[in-house]
ROMARZA-872688 format. One line per 4 residues: number of its first residue (from 0); their letters; for each residue x, y, z of C-alpha. Coordinates in steps of 0.001 Angstrom, whole numbers, plus 500000, padded with zeros to 6 digits. Last residue first. Example, Ala and Ser with C-alpha at 12.3 -4.5 7.8 and 13.67 -1.06 7.14 Angstrom:
1 = sa = 513670 498940 507140 ~ 512300 495500 507800
// end
This chain:
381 = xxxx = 807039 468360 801919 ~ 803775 466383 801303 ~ 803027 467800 797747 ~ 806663 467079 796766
377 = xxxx = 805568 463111 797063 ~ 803913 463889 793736 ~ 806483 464085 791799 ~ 804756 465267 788843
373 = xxxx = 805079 468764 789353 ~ 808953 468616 789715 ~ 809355 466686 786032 ~ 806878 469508 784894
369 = xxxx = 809214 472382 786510 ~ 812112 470614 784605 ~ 810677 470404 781649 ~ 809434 473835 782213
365 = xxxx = 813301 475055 782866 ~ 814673 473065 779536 ~ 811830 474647 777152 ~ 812544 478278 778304
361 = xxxx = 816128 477999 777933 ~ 815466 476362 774218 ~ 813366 479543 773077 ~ 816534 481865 775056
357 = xxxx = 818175 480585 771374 ~ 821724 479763 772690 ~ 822787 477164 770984 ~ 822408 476868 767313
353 = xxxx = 821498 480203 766601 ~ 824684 481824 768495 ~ 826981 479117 767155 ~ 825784 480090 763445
349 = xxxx = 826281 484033 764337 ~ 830244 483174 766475 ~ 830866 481555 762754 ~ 830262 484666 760977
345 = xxxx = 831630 486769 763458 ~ 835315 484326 763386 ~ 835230 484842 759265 ~ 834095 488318 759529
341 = xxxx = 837163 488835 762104 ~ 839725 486571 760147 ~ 839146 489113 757134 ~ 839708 492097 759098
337 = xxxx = 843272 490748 759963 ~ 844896 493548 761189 ~ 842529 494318 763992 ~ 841886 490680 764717
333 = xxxx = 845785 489757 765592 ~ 845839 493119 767848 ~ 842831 492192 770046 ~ 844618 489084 770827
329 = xxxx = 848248 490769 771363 ~ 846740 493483 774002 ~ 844669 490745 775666 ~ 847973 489089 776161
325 = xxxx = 849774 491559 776762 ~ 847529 493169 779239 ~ 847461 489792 781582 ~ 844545 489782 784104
321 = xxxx = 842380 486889 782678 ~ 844724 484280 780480 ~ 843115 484744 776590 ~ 840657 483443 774797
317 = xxxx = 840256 483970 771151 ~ 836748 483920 768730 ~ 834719 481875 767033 ~ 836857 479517 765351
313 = xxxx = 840188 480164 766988 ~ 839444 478449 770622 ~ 835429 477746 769990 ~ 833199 480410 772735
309 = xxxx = 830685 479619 774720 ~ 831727 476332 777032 ~ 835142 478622 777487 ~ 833266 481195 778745
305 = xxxx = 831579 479219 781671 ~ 834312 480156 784343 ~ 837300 482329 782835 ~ 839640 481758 779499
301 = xxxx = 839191 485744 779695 ~ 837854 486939 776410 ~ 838420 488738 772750 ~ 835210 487538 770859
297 = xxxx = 834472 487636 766992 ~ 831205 489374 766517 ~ 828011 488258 764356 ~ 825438 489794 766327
293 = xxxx = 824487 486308 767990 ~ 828154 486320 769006 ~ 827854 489477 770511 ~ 824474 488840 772637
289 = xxxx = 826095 485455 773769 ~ 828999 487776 774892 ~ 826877 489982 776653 ~ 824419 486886 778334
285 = xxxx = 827431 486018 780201 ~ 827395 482256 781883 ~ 829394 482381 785494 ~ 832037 484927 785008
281 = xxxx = 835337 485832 786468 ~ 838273 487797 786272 ~ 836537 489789 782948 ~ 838337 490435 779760
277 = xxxx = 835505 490716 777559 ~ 836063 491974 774266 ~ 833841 492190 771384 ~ 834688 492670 768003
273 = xxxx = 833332 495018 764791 ~ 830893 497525 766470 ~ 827390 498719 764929 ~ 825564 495560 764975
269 = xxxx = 826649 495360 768521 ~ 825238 498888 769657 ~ 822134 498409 767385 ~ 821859 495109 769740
265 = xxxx = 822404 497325 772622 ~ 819352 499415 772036 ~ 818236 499657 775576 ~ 821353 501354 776872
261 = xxxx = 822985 502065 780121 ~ 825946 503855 779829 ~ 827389 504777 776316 ~ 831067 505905 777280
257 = xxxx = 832872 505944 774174 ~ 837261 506022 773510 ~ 838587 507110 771098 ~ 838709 510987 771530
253 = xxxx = 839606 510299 775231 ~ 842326 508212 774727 ~ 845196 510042 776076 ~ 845601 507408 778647
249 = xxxx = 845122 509338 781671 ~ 842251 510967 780106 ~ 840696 507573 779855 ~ 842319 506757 783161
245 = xxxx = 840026 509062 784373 ~ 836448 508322 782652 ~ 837628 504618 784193 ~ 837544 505834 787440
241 = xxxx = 834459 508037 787383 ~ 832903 504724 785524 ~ 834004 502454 788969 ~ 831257 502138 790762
237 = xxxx = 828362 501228 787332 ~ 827625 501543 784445 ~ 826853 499730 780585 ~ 828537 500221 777047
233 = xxxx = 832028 500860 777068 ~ 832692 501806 773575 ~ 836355 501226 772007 ~ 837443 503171 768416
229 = xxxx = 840042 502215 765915 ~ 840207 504768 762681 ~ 842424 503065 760391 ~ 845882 502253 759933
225 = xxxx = 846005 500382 762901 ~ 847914 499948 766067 ~ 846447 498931 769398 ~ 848545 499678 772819
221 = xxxx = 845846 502484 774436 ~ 843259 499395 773669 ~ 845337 497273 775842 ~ 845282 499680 778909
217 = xxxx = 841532 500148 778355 ~ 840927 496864 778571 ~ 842871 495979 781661 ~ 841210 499114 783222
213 = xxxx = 837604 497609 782522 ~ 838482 494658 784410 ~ 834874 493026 784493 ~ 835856 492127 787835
209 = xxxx = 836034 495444 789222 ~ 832715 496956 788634 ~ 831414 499197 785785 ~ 828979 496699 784632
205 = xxxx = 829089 495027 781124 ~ 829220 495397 777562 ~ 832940 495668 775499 ~ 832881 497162 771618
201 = xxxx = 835643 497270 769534 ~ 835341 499521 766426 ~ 837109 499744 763750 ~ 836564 502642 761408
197 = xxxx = 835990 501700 757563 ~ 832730 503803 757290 ~ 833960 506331 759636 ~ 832069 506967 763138
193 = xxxx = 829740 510073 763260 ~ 827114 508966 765598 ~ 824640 508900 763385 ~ 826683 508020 760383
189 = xxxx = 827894 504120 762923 ~ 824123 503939 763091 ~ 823016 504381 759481 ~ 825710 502121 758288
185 = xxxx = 824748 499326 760723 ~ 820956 499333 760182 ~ 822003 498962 756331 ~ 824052 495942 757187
181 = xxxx = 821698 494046 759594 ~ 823246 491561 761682 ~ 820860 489457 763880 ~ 820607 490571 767547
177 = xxxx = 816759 490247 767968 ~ 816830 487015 766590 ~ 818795 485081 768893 ~ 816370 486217 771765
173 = xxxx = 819089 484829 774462 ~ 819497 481953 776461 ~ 821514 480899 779579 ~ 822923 477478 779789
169 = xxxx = 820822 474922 782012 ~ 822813 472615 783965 ~ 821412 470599 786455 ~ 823174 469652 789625
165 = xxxx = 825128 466321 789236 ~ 826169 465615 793119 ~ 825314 468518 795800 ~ 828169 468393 797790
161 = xxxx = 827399 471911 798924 ~ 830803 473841 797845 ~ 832709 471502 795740 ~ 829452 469905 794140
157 = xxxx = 828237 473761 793647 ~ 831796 474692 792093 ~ 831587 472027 789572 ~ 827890 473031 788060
153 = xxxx = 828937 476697 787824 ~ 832120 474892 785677 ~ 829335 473277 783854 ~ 827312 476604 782902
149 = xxxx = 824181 477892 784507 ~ 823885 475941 787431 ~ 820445 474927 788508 ~ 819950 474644 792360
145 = xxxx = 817021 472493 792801 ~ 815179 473325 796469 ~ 814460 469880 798135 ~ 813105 471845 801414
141 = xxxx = 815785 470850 803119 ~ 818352 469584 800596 ~ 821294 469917 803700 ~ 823681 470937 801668
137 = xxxx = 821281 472808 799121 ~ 818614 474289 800883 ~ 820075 474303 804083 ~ 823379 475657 803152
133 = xxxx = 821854 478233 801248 ~ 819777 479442 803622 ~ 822605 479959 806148 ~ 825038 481115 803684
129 = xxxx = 822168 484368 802883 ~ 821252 484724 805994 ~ 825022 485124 807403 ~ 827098 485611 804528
125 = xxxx = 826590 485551 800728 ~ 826965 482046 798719 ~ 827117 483609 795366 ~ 830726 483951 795171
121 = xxxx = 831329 480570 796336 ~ 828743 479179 793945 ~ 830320 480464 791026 ~ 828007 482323 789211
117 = xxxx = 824282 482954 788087 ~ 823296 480287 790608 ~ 819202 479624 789121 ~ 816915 478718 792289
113 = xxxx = 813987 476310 791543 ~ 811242 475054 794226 ~ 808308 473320 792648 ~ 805402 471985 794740
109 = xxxx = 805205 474881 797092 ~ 804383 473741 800749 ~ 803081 477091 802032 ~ 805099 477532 804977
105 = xxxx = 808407 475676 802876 ~ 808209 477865 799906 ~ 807658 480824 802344 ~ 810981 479874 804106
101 = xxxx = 812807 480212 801251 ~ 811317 482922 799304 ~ 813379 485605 801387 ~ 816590 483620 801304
97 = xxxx = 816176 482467 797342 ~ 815851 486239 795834 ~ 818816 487137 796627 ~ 820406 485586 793721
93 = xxxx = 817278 484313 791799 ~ 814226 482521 792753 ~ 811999 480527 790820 ~ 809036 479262 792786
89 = xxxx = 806874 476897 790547 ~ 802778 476187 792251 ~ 801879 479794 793159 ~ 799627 480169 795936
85 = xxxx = 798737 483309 794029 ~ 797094 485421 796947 ~ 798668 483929 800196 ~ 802580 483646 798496
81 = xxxx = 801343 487815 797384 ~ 801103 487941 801130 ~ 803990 486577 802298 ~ 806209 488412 800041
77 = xxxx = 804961 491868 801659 ~ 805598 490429 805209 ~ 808928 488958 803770 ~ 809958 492499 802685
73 = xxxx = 809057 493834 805951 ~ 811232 491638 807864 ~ 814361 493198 806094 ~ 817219 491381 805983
69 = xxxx = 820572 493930 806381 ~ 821767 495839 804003 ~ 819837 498490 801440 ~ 816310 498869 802414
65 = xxxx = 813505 496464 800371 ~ 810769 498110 798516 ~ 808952 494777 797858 ~ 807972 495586 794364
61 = xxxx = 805560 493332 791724 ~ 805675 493011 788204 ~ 802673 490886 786643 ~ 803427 490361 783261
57 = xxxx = 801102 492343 780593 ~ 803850 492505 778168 ~ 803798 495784 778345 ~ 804721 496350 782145
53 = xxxx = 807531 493342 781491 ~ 809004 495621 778791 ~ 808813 498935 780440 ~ 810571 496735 784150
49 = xxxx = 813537 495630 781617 ~ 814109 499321 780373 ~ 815174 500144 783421 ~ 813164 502793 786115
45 = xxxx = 814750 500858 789110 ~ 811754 500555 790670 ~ 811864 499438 794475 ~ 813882 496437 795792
41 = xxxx = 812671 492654 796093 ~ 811589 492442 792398 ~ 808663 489813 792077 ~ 807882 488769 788205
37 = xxxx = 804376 487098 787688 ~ 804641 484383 785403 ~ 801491 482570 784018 ~ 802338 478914 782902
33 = xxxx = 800447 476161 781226 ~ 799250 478244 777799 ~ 801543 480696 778888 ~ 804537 479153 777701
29 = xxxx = 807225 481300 778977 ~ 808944 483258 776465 ~ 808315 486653 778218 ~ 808659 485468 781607
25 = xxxx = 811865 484015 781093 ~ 813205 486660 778824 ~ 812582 489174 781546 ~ 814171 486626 784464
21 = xxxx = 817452 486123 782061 ~ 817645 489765 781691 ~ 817598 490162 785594 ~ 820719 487879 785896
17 = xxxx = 822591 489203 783321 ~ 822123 493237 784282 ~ 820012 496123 783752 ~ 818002 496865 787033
13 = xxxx = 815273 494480 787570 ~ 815797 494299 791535 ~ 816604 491629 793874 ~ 815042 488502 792138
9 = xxxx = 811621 486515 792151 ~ 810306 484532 789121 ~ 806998 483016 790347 ~ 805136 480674 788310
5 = xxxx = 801312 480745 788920 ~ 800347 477485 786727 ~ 797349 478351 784344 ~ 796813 474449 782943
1 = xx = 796184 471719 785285 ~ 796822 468284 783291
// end
């Protein structure tokens, strides 16, 4: 069996998200023995913490410098050639990543064409070149392209969408180990930045855009009574952090209430905090609340898209209906006064965490299914 198989994970850009930490944990745990990844961002450097570790891990990182907007011919020029050097035999694509790498899987007859929908397939569909590519690849199955779902109601939307029958599912993954709960770490972090020993903190990780529902939380939090110190950090940015700053103030819960922005030491972050929250309107498979889970935190979420596949009903955390404060508000409330149901919950979220979400068994299901590609060999006349 050939060995050194050029795998190419392309994607928009490697700023800090879900999507573009599953690519970096892709190429870091893939087995290089048979595989050598070389990551392709379409946009320019985004300066994250994601593009430092790919650069020392010795992955290939290439930029395409794609403009905001509309397709940009240039960027398939550029994506040509690197198609011309590597001739690489797996083509993973992400998000936009698929309608620049479509054609060029087709012109140079790659053997193994994978693209990973990171949520529901309507809202990943795009318009114009983006539907248009989509539609082929996966309605059409020109070009036999595998779209991999990354939860099963992911799965249920692409049926709906491209009547694509029984697309595989391959949950997101995680370096499980990297999150494990460390007391002593924990007390030196919450000193450092001058939260109480018995403080309560609830923590909530994701982009400053609408449907993470950032306001919802915030107008819950402002609700929460406890006899001790009760903090929320908003890890992460994005559009609507000016907003939320505001109706911090609004709220009177600026003393409370943490921004953190953009971090690379989110795991300290989580081993620091005491529940998670996510009340999001929609979400595909979040890497956040894996992350959480593997650092031993009871989850407060949205009974939205792949979350319920994640997190047990009352063993590992509570879901409630997205959009409803009191809800939320009552949920958050039941683990605040009941610190003993949230180490019971965290301890439970840790063992699911190991169990199932190891990034280690990620890896393994996407090479079994780029070696069940590679040895079809009627791909090799497509």
């Amino acid at each position: 069996m050939e060995n050194n198989i050029t795998l190419f994970q392309i994607l928009y850009s490697l700023t800090v998200g879900g999507a573009e930490r599953l690519v970096v944990n892709l190429c870091l745990h893939a087995n290089r023995a048979r595989y050598q990844p070389v990551c392709i961002s379409l946009r320019e450097p985004q300066n994250s913490h994601y593009e430092r570790i790919l650069q020392e891990s010795g992955v290939p990182l290439y930029y395409l410098y794609k403009t905001e907007g509309q397709a940009d011919w240039q960027v398939y020029r550029r994506l040509d050639r690197l198609f011309h050097e590597y001739r690489p035999q797996v083509v993973h694509t992400h998000i936009l990543g698929l309608n620049y790498a479509y054609p060029l899987m087709l012109k140079y007859r790659t053997p193994v064409r994978v693209h990973t929908i990171h949520s529901l397939a309507q809202r990943e569909i795009g318009v114009r070149v983006g539907k248009w590519t989509r539609m082929l690849a996966f309605r059409y199955r020109i070009g036999r392209v595998i779209p991999v779902a990354i939860a099963d109601e992911v799965a249920r939307t692409i049926e709906q969408l491209y009547g694509y029958k029984n697309p595989p599912v391959i949950p997101n993954g995680i370096p499980v180990d990297e999150y494990a709960p460390h007391p002593e770490k924990r007390a030196r972090f919450r000193a450092a930045h001058g939260v109480e020993p018995n403080a309560i903190v609830i923590v909530h990780v994701g982009r400053f855009v609408a449907l993470k529902n950032h306001a919802l939380l915030l107008r819950a939090f402002a609700q929460l009574q406890s006899k001790q110190p009760l903090y929320l950090w908003l890890v992460g940015d994005g559009e609507l952090r000016p907003a939320m700053e505001q109706l911090t103030h609004e709220l009177g819960l600026a003393e409370r209430v943490r921004f953190w922005g953009v971090r690379s030491d989110v795991a300290d972050i989580l081993n620091a905090a005491d529940i998670f929250a996510l009340p999001s309107q929609h979400e595909g498979n979040p890497m956040s609340l894996m992350e959480a889970m593997a650092a031993g935190l009871p989850v407060v979420a949205s009974r939205v898209g792949g979350i319920p596949e994640l997190v047990e009903e009352g063993k590992t955390g509570i879901l409630v209906p997205p959009g409803e404060v009191s809800s939320l508000q009552h949920a958050l409330q039941s683990l605040v006064r009941n610190l003993d149901l949230c180490l019971q919950m965290g301890h439970a979220a840790r063992q699911r965490a190991v169990e199932r979400f190891d990034i280690r068994q990620t890896v393994r299901q996407y090479e079994a299914l780029y070696e069940e590609r590679l040895a079809d060999k009627s791909l090799s006349r497509l």
